[in-house]
PQR file of N, CA, C, O and H, with PARSE charges and radii, in Angstrom:
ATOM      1  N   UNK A   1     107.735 106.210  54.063 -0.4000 1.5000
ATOM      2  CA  UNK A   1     107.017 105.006  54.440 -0.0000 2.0000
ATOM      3  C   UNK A   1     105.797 104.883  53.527  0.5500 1.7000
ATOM      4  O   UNK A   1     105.022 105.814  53.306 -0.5500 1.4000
ATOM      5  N   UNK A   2     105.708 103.808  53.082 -0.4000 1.5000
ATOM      6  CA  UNK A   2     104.604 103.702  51.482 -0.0000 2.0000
ATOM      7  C   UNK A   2     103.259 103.199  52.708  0.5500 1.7000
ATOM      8  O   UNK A   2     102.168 103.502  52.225 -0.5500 1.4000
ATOM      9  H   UNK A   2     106.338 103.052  53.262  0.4000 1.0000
ATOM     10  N   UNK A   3     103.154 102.713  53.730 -0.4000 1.5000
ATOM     11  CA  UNK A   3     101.835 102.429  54.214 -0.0000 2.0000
ATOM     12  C   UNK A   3     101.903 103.515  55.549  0.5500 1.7000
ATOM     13  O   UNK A   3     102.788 103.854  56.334 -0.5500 1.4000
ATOM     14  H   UNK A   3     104.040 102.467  54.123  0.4000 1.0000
ATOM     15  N   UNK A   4     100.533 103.843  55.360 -0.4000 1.5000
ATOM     16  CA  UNK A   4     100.165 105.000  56.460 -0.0000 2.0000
ATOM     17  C   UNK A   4      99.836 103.916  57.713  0.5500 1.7000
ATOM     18  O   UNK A   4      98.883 103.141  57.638 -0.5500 1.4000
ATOM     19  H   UNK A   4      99.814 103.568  54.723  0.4000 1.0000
ATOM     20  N   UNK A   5     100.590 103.953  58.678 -0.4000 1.5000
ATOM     21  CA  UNK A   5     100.239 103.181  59.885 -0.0000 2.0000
ATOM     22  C   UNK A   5      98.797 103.787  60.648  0.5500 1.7000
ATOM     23  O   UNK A   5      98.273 103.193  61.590 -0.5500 1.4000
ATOM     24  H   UNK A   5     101.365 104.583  58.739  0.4000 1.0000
ATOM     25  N   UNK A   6      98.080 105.496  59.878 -0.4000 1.5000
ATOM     26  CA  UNK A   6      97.064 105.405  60.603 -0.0000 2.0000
ATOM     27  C   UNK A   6      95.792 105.872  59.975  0.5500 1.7000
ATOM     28  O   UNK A   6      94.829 106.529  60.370 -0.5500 1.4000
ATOM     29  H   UNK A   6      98.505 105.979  59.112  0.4000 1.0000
ATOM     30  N   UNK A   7      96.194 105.199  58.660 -0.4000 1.5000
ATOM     31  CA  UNK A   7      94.718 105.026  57.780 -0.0000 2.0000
ATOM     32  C   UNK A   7      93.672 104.761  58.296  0.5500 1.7000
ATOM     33  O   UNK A   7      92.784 105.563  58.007 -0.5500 1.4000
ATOM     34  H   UNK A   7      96.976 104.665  58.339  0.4000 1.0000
ATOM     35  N   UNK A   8      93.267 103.636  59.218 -0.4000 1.5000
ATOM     36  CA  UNK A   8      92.110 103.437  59.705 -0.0000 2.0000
ATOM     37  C   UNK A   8      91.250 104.358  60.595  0.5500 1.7000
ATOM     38  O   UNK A   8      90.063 104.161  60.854 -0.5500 1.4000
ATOM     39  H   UNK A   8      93.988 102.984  59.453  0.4000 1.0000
ATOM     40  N   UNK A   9      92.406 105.942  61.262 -0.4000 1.5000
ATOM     41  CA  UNK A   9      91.983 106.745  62.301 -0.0000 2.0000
ATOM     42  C   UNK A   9      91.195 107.619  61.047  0.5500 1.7000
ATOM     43  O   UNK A   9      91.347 107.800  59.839 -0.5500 1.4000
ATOM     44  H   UNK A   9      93.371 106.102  61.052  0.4000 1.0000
ATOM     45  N   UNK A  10      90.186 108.069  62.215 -0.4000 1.5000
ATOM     46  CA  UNK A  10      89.833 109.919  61.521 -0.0000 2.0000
ATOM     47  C   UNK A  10      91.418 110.453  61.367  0.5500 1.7000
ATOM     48  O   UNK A  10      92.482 109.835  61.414 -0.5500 1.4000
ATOM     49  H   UNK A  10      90.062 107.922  63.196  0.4000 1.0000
ATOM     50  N   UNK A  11      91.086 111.971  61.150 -0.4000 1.5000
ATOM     51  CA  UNK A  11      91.968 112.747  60.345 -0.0000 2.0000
ATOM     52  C   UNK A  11      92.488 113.386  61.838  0.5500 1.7000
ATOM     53  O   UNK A  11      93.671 113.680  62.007 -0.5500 1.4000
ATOM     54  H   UNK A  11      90.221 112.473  61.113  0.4000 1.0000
ATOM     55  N   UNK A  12      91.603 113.539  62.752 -0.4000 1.5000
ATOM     56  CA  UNK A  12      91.829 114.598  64.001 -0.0000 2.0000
ATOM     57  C   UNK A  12      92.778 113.239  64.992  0.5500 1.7000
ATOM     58  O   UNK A  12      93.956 113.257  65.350 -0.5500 1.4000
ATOM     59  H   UNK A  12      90.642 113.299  62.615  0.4000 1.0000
ATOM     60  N   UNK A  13      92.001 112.453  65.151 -0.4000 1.5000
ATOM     61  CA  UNK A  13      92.763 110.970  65.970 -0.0000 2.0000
ATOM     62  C   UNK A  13      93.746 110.812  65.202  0.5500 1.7000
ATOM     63  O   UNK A  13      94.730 110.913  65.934 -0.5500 1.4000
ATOM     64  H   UNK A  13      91.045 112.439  64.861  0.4000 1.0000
ATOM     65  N   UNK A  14      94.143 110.589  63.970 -0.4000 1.5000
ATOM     66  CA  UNK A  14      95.657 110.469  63.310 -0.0000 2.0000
ATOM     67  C   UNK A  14      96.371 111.548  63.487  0.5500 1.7000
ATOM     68  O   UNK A  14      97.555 111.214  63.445 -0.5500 1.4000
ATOM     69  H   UNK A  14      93.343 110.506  63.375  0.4000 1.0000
ATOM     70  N   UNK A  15      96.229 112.981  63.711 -0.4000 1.5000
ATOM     71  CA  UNK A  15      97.169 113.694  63.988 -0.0000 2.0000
ATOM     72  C   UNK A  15      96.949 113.538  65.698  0.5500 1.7000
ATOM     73  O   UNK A  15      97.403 114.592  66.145 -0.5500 1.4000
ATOM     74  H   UNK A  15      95.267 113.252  63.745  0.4000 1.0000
ATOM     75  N   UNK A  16      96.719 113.148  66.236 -0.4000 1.5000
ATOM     76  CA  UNK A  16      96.499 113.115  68.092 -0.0000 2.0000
ATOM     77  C   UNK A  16      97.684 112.021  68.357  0.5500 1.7000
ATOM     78  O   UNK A  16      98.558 112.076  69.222 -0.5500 1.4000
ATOM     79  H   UNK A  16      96.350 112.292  65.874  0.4000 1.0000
ATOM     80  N   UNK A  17      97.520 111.255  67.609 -0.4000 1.5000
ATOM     81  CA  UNK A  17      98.705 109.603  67.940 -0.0000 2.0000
ATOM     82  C   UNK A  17      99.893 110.490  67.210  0.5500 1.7000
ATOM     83  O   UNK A  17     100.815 110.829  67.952 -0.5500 1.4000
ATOM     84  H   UNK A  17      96.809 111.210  66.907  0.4000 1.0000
ATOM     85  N   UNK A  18      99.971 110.974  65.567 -0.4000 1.5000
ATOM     86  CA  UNK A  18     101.263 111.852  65.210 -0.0000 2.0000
ATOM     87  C   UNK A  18     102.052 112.700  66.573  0.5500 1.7000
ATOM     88  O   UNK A  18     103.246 112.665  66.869 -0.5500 1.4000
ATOM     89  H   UNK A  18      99.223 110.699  64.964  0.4000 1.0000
ATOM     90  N   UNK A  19     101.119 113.325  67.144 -0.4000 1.5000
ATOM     91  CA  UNK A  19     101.610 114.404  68.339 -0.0000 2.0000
ATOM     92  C   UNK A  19     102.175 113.934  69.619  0.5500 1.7000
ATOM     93  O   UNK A  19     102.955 114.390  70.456 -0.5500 1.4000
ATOM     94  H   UNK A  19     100.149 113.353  66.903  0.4000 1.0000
ATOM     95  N   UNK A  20     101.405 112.719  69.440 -0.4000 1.5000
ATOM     96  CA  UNK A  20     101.895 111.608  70.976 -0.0000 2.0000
ATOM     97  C   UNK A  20     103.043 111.047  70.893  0.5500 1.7000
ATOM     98  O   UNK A  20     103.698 110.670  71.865 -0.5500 1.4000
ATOM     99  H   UNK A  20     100.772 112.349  68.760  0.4000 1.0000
ATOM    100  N   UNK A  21     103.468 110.920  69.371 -0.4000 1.5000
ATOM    101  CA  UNK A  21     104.812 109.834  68.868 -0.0000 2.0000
ATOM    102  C   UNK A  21     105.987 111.152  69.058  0.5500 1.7000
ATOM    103  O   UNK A  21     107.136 110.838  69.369 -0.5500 1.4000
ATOM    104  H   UNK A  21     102.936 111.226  68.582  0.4000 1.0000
ATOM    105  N   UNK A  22     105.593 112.783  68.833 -0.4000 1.5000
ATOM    106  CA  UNK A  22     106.451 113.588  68.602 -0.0000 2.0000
ATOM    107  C   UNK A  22     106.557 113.785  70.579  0.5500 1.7000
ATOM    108  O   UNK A  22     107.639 114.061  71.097 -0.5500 1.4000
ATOM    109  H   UNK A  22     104.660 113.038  68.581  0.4000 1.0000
ATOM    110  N   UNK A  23     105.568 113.632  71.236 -0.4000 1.5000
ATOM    111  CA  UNK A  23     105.997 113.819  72.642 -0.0000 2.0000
ATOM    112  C   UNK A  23     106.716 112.827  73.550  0.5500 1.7000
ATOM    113  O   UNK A  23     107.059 112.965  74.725 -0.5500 1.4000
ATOM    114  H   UNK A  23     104.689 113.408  70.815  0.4000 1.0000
ATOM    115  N   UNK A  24     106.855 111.832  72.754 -0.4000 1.5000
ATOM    116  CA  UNK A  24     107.468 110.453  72.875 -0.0000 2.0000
ATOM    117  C   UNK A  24     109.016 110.694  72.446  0.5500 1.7000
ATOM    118  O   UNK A  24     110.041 110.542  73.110 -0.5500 1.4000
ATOM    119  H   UNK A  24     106.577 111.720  71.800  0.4000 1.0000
ATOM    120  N   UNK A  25     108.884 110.996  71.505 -0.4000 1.5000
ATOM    121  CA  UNK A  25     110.314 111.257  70.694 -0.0000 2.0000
ATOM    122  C   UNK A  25     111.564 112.354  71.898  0.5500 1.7000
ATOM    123  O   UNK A  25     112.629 112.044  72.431 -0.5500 1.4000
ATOM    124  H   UNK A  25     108.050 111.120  70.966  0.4000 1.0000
ATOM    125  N   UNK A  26     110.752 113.650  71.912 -0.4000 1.5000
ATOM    126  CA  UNK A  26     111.109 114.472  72.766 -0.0000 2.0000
ATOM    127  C   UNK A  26     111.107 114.396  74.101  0.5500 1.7000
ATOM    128  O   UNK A  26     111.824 115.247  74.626 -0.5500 1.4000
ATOM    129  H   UNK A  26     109.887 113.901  71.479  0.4000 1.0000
ATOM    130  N   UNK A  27     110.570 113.700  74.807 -0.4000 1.5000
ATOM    131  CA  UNK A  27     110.577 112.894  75.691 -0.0000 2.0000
ATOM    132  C   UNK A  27     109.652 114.355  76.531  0.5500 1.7000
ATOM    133  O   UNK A  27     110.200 115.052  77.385 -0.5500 1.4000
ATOM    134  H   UNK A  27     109.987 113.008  74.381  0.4000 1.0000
ATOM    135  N   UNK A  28     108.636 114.508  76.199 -0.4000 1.5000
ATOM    136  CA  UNK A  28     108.110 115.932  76.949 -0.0000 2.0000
ATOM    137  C   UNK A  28     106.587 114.906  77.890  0.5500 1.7000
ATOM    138  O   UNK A  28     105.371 115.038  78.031 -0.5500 1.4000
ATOM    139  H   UNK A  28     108.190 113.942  75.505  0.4000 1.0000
ATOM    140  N   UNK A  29     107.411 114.166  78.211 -0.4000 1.5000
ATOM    141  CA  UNK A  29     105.956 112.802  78.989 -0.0000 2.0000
ATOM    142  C   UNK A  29     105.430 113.759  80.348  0.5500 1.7000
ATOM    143  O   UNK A  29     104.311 113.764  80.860 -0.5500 1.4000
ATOM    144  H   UNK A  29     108.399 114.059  78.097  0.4000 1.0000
ATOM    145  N   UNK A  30     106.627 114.544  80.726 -0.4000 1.5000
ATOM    146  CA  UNK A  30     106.062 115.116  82.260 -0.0000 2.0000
ATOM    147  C   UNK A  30     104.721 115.907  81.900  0.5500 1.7000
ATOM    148  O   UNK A  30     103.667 115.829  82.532 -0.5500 1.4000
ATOM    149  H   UNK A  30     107.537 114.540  80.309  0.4000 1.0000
ATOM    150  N   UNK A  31     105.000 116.809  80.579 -0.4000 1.5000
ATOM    151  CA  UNK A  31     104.083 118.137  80.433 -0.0000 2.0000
ATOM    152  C   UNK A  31     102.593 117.576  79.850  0.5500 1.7000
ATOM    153  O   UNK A  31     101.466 118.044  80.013 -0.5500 1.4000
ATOM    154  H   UNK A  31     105.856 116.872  80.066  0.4000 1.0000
ATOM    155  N   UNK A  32     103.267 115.823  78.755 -0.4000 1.5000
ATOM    156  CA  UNK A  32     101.951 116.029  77.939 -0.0000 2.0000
ATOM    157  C   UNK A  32     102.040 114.396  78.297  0.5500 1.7000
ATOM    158  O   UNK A  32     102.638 113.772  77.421 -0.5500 1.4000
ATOM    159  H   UNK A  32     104.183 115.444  78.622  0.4000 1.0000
ATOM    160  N   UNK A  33     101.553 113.572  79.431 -0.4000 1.5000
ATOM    161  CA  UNK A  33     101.272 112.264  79.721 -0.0000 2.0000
ATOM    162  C   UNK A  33     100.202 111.640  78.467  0.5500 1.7000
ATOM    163  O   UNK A  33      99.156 112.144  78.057 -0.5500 1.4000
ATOM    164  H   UNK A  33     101.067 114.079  80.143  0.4000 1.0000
ATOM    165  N   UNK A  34     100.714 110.670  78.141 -0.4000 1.5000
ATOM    166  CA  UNK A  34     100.147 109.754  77.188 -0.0000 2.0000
ATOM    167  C   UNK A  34      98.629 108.829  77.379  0.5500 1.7000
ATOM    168  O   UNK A  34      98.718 107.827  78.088 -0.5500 1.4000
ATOM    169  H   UNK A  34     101.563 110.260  78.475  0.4000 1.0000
ATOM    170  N   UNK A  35      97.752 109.035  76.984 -0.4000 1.5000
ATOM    171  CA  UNK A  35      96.980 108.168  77.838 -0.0000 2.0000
ATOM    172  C   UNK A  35      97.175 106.918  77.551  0.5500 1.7000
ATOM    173  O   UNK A  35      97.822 106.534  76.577 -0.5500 1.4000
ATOM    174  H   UNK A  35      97.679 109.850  76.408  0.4000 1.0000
ATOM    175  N   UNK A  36      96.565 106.111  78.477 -0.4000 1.5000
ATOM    176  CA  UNK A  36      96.414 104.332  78.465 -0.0000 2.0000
ATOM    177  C   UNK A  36      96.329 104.424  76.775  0.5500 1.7000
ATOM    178  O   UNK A  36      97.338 104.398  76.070 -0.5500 1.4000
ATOM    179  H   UNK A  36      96.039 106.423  79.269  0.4000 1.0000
ATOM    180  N   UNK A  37      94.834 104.545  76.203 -0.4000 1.5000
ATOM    181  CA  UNK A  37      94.390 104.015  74.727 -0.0000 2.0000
ATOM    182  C   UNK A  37      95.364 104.551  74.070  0.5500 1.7000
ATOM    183  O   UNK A  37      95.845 103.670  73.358 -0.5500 1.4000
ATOM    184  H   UNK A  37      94.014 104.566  76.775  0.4000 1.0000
ATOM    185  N   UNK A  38      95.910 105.534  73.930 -0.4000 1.5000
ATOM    186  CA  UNK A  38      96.927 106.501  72.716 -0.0000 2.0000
ATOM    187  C   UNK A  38      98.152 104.757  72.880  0.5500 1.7000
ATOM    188  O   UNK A  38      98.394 104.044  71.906 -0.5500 1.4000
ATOM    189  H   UNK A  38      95.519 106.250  74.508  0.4000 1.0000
ATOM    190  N   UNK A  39      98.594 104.532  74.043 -0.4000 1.5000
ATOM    191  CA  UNK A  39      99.742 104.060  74.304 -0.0000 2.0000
ATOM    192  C   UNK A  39      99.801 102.544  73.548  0.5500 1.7000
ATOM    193  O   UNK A  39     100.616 102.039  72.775 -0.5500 1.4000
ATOM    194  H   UNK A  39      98.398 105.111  74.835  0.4000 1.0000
ATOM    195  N   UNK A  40      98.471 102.044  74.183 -0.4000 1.5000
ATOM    196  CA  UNK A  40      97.929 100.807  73.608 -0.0000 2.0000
ATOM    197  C   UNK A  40      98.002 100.605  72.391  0.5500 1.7000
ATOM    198  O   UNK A  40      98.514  99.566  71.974 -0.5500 1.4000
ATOM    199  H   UNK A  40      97.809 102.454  74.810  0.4000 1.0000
ATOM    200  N   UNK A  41      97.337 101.878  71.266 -0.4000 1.5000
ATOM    201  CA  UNK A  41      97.375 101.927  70.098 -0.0000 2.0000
ATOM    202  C   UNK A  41      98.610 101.864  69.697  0.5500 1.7000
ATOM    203  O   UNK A  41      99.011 100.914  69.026 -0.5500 1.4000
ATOM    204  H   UNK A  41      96.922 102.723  71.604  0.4000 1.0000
ATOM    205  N   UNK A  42      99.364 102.854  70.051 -0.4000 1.5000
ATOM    206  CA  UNK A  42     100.889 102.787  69.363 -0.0000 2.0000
ATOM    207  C   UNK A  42     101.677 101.672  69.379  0.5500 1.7000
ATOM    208  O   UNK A  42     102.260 101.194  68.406 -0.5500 1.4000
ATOM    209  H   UNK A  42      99.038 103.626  70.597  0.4000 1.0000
ATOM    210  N   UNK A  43     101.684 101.166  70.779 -0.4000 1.5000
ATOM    211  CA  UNK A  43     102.360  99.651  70.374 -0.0000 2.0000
ATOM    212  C   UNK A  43     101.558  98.750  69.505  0.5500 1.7000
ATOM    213  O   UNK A  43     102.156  98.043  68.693 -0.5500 1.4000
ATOM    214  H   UNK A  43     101.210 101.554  71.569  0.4000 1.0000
ATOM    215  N   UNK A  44     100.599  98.718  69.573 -0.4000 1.5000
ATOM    216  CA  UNK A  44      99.652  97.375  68.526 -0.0000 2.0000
ATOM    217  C   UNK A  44     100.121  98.070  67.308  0.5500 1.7000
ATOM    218  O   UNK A  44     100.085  97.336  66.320 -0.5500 1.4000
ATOM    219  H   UNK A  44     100.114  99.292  70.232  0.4000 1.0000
ATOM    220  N   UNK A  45     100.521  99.189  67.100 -0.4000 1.5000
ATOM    221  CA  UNK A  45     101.181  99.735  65.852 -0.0000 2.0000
ATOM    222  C   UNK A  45     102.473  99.160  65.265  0.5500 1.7000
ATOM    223  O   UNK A  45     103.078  99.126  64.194 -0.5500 1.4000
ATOM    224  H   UNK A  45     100.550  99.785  67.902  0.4000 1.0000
ATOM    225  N   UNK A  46     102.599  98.637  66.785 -0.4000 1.5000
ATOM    226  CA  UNK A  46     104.428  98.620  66.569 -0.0000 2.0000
ATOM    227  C   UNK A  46     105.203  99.779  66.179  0.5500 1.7000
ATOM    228  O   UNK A  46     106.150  99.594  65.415 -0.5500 1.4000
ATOM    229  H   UNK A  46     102.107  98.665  67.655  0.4000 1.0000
ATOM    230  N   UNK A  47     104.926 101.006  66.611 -0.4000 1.5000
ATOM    231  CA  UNK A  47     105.692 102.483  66.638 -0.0000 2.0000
ATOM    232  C   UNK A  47     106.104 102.711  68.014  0.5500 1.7000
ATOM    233  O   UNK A  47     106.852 103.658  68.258 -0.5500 1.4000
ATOM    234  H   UNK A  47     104.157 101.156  67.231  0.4000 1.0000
ATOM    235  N   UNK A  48     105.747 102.043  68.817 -0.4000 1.5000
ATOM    236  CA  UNK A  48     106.118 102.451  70.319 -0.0000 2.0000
ATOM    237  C   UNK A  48     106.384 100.936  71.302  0.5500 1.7000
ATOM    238  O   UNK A  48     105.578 100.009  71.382 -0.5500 1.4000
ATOM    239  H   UNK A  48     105.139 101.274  68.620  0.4000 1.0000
ATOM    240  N   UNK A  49     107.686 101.011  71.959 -0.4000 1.5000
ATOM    241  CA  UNK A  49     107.819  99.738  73.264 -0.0000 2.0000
ATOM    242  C   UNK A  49     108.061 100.242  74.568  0.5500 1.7000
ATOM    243  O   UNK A  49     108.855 101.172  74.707 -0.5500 1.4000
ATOM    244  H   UNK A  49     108.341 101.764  71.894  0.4000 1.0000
ATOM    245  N   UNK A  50     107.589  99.840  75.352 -0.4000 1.5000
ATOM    246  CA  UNK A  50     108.106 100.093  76.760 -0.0000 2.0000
ATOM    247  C   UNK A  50     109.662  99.126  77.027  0.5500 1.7000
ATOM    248  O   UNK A  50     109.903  97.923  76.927 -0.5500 1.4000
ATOM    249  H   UNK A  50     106.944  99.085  75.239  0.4000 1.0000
ATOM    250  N   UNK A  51     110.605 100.462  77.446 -0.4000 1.5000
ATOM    251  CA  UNK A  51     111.810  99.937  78.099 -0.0000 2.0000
ATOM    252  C   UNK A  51     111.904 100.458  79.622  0.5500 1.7000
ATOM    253  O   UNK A  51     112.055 101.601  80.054 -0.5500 1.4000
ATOM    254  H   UNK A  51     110.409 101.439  77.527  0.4000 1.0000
ATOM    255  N   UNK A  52     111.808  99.614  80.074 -0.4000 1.5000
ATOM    256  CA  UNK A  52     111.436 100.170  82.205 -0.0000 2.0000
ATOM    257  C   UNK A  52     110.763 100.693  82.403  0.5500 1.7000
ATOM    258  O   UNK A  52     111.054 101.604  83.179 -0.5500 1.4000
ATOM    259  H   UNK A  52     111.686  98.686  79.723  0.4000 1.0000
ATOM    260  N   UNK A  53     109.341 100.631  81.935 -0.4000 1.5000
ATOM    261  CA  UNK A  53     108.286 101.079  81.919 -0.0000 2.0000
ATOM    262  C   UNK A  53     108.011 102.671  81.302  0.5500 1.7000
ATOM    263  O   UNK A  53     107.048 103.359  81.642 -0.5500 1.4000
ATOM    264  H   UNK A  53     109.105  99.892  81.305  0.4000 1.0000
ATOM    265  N   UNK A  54     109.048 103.091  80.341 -0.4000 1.5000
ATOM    266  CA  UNK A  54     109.259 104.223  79.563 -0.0000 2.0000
ATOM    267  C   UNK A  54     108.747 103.982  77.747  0.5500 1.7000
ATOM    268  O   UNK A  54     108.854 103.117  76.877 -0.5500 1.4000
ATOM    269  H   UNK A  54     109.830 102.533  80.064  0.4000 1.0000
ATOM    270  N   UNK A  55     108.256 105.127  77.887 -0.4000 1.5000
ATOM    271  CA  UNK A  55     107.896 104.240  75.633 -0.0000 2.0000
ATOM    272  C   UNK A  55     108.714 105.017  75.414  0.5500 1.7000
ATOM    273  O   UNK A  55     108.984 105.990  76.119 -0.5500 1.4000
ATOM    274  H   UNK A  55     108.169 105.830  78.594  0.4000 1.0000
ATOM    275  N   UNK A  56     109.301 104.654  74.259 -0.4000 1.5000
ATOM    276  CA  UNK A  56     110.335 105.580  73.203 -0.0000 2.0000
ATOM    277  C   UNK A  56     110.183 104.159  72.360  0.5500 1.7000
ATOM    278  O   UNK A  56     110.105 102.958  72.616 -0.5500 1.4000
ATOM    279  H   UNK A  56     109.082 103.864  73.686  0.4000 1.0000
ATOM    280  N   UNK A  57     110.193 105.384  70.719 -0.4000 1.5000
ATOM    281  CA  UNK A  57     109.881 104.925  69.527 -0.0000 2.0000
ATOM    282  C   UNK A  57     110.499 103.491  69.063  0.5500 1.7000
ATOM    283  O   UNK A  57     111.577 103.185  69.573 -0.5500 1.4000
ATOM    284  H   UNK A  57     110.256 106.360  70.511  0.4000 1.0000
ATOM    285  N   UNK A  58     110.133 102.934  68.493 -0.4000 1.5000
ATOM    286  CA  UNK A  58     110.929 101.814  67.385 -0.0000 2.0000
ATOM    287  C   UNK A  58     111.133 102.679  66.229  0.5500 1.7000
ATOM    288  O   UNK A  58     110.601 103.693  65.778 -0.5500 1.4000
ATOM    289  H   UNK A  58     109.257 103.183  68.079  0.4000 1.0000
ATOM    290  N   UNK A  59     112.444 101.630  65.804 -0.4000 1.5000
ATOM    291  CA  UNK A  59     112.707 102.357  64.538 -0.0000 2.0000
ATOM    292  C   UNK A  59     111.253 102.894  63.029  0.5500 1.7000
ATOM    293  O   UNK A  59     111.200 103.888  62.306 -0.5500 1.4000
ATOM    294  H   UNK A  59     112.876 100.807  66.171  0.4000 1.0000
ATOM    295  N   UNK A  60     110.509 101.906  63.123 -0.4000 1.5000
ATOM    296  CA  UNK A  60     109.430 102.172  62.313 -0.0000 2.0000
ATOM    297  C   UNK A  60     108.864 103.468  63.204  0.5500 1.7000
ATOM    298  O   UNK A  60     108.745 104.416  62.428 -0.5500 1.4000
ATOM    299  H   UNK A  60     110.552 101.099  63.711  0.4000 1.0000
ATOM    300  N   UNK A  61     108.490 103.826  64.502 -0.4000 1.5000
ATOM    301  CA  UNK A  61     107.600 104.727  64.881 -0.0000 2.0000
ATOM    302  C   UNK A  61     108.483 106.404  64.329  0.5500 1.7000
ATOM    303  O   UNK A  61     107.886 107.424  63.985 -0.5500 1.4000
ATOM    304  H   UNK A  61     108.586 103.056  65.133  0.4000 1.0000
ATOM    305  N   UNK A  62     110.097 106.209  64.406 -0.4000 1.5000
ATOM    306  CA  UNK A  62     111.006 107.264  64.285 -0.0000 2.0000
ATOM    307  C   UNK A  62     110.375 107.320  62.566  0.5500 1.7000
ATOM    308  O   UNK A  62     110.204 108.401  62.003 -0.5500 1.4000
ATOM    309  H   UNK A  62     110.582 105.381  64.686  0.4000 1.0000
ATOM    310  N   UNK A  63     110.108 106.101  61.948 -0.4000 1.5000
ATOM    311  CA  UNK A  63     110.287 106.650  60.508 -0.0000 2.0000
ATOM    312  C   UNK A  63     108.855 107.357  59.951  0.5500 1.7000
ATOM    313  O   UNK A  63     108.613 108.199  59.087 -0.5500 1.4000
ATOM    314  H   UNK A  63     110.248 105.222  62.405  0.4000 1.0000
ATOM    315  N   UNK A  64     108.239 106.771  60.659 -0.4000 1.5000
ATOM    316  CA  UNK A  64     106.742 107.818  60.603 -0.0000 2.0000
ATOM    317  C   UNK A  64     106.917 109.349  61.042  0.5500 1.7000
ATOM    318  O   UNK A  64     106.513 110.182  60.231 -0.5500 1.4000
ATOM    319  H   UNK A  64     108.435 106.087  61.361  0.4000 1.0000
ATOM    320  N   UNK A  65     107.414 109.756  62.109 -0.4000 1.5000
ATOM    321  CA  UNK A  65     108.307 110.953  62.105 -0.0000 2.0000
ATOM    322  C   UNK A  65     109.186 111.552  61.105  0.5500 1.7000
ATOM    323  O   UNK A  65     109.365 112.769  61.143 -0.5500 1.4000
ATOM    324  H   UNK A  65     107.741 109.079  62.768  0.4000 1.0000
ATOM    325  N   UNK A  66     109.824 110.748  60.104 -0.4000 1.5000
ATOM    326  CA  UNK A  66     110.740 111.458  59.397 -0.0000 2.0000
ATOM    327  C   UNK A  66     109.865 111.814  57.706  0.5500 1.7000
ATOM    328  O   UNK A  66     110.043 112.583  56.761 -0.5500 1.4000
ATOM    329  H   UNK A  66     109.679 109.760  60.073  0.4000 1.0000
ATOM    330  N   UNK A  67     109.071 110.932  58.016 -0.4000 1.5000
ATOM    331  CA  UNK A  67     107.871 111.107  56.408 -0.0000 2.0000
ATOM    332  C   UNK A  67     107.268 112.495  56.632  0.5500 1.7000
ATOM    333  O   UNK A  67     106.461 112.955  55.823 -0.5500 1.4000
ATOM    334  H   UNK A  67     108.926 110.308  58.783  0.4000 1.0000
TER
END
């Protein structure tokens, strides 16, 4: 992916949303709950949608994972 979707974060907050998208992915929501702002952010990212009130990735959020 040629644009960093989280250029605008610090370095510590861009790996915090990275870790949230990998607990998203894995679906580990029981152990490590997402907060409101993390969640907010990711969709205004367009890396994350709610389906039945569940987030799991969009294809762009999976490809930030695979970079």
């Amino acid at each position: 992916m040629a644009d960093n979707p989280f250029a605008e974060f610090s370095l510590e907050r861009a790996i915090g949303l990275r870790w949230t998208l990998r607990d998203i992915q894995a679906r580990r929501l029981g152990l490590s709950p997402i907060s409101d702002e993390d969640l907010r952010v990711l969709t205004e990212l367009g890396l994350v949608e709610l389906h039945d009130d569940e987030p799991v990735l969009t294809p762009t959020g999976a490809a930030v994972l695979s970079d």
